[in-house]
Every structure is written in structure tokens, then in C-alpha cells.
N, C-alpha and C positions, 0 to 999 in steps of 0.2 A: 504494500500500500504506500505510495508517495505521500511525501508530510506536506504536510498543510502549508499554502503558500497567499501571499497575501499583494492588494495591488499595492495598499498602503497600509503605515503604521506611523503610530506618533511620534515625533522628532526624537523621545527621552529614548525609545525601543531600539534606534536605529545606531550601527556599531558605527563608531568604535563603544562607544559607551552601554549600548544597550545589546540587548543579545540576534538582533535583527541584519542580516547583512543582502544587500540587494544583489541578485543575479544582473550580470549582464544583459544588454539588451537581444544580442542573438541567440542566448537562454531564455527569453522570456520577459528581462528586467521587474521579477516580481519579489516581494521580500519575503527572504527563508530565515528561520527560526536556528542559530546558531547555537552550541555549545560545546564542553569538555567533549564530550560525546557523540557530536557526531564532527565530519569533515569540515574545513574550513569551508569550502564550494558545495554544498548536498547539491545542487540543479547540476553537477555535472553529473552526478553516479545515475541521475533516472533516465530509463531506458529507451530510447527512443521508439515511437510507434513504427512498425517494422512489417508495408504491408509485402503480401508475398506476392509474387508474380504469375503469372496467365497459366494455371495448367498445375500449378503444386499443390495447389489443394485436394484438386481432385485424387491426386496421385497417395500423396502422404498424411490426404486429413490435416486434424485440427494439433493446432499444437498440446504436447502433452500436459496435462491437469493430475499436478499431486494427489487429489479425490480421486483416483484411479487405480492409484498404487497401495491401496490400504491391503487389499489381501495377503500383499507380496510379504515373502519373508523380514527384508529388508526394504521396507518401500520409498525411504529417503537415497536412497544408493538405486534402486532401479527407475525412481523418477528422473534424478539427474543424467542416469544415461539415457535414460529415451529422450530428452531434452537437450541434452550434446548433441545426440544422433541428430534430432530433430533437425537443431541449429545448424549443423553440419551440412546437413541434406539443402536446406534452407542459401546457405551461402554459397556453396557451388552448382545450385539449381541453374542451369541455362535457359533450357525450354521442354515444353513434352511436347510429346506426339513420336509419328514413328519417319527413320531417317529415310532420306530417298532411295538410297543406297540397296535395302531390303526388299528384296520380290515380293510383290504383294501372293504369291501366289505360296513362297517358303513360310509367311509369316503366317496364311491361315493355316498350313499344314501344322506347323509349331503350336498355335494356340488350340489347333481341335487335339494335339497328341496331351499338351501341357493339362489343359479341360478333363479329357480323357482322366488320365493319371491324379485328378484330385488339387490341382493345382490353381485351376482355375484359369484366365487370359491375363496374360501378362498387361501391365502399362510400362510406356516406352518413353525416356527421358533422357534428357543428355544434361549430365554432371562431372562432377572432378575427374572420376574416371572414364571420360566417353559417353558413349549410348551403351546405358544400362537398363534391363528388365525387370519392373518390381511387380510382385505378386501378394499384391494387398490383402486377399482374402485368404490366407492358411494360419493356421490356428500360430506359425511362429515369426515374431513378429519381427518387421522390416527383412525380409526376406527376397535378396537379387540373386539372380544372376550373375557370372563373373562379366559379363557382357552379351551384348547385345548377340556379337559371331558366333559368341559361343551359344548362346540360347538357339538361335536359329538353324547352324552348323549340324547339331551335337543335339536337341532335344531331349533324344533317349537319357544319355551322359547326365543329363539336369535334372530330370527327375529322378534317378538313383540318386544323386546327389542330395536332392531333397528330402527322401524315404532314409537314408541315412543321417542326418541330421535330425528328423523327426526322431529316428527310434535313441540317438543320441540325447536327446531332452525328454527321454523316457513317454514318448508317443507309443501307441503302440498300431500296429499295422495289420490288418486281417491278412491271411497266406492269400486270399484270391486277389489283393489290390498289390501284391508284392511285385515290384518292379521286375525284372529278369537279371538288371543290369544290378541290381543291388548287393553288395555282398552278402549269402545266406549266414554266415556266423553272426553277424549283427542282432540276428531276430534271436539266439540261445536257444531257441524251440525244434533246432535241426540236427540231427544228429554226423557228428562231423567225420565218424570213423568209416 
């Protein structure tokens, strides 16, 4: 919650003498409430309103809400990292949509195999690293692709990769949705002899 700011305050309030000190004018030029305790400048620490650009919403949703993370084991420690991510995401966000480059014809094959396999259809973004494929809707969250080539490329590759990391965060997998491409030791329900 930002402190309380004022347009004016009476001459006795205002520093040096009183505990009032006025932000500059391309801060605002309004008077904040000084002491031991906080910074000499508090109008510089607040955050600027921060809107996102054409297409990231869709992609990455709302930004994360500490009310979210009550369940988690630790839920000051996994709000902050979905809030890095968040931010992360957020700053080297370019554009979405999907690159010229991609045959429209490999990409529906990919998203009906991806569909297929539990996965869902990818959305298609170019950030820090390239055009990358994010897959909003699986139970593990912010879940890419290592790229775009390789989603498109490689399908099969990506969903094993996926079914593996599911049963890694203790998902578990029925044997008929089991990838081919996946390593069977991973499920422990195989007999390896």
C-alpha cells in the first residue's frame, strides 16, 4: 500500500523543520510524510504502473496474487517466484502470435499431436529466448517449450518430455495416456528385469 501523500501541508510540517518533505515535480511534486524510518525520497521506491503489452495477457494471465499461494507449503517463497517469473516473462515479452517462419500446415499437425497427448495448443511468443511455446493449461505451471523448432520439429520429443516432468512432480499418469517416447522406469509400476 503506498503512504499517504498530500498536495499541501502547513509551512510548520514542511522539512527541514517538520517531518514533511516534497517530491519533485516529475515525481509528482506532492508532500510525503518523512522519518527515522523510512527513506529520505519514499516517491522514488513506488512502483510505477506497469501496463503490459498486446498479447501477454492472454498468454501469461494476471499477474501473481499472494491470496493464491496460501495452500503452498511455503507460500511467501513460491509467490515470489511466480512473481520473478512473472516479471521476467513480462520484460522480455516482444510480441505473441505465431512467427512467419512456421508452416501453417506443421503447426496444426503439432497442436492436434500436443491436444492429443493432454497438452493442450500451445500459444506462441517471442521473448528472451526466441519464439517460444507456452502451454497455459497443464496442471504444471508456466510450462514451455525449449523453443519454438523444437516444438514443431520434435512434437513426439515434447510430450515425453512433458509426461516426464509431470510424473517428476509426482503426477501420476494412467498406462493408456503413457507417451511411447517416455522412459518406462519413470512410472516404478514396470517391471525392469
Amino acid at each position: 500500500m503506498p503512504a499517504p501523500t498530500y498536495p499541501t501541508v502547513p509551512d510548520q510540517w514542511k522539512s527541514p523543520f517538520g517531518p514533511y518533505r516534497q517530491a519533485p515535480v516529475e515525481s509528482g511534486g506532492e508532500w510525503w510524510y518523512v522519518n527515522p524510518f523510512t527513506t529520505e525520497a519514499p516517491w522514488a521506491l513506488e512502483e510505477p504502473e506497469v501496463s503490459t503489452p498486446e498479447g501477454f495477457a492472454e498468454i501469461f494471465g494476471p499477474a501473481p496474487d499472494s491470496n493464491d499461494f496460501h495452500e503452498e507449503t511455503n507460500p511467501s517463497l513460491a509467490f515470489r517466484i511466480a512473481k520473478t517469473a512473472y516479471e521476467q516473462d513480462l520484460k522480455y515479452f516482444v510480441r505473441a502470435g505465431v512467427p512467419e517462419f512456421v508452416s501453417p500446415y506443421l503447426l496444426e499437425l503439432t497442436q492436434q499431436t500436443t491436444e492429443a497427448w493432454g497438452m493442450g495448443r500451445a500459444s506462441f511468443y517471442e521473448g528472451r529466448y526466441g519464439w517460444m511455446a507456452y502451454f497455459g493449461d497443464v496442471p504444471l505451471p508456466h510450462y514451455e517449450s525449449v523453443s519454438i523448432h523444437t516444438l514443431v520439429n520434435t512434437p513426439h520429443l515434447i510430450v515425453a518430455k512433458y509426461q516426464s516432468d509431470m510424473v517428476s512432480n509426482g503426477y501420476v499418469i494412467p498406462v493408456i495416456d503413457r507417451h511411447p517416447f517416455t522412459p518406462p522406469h519413470l512410472f516404478g509400476d514396470v517391471d525392469q528385469s
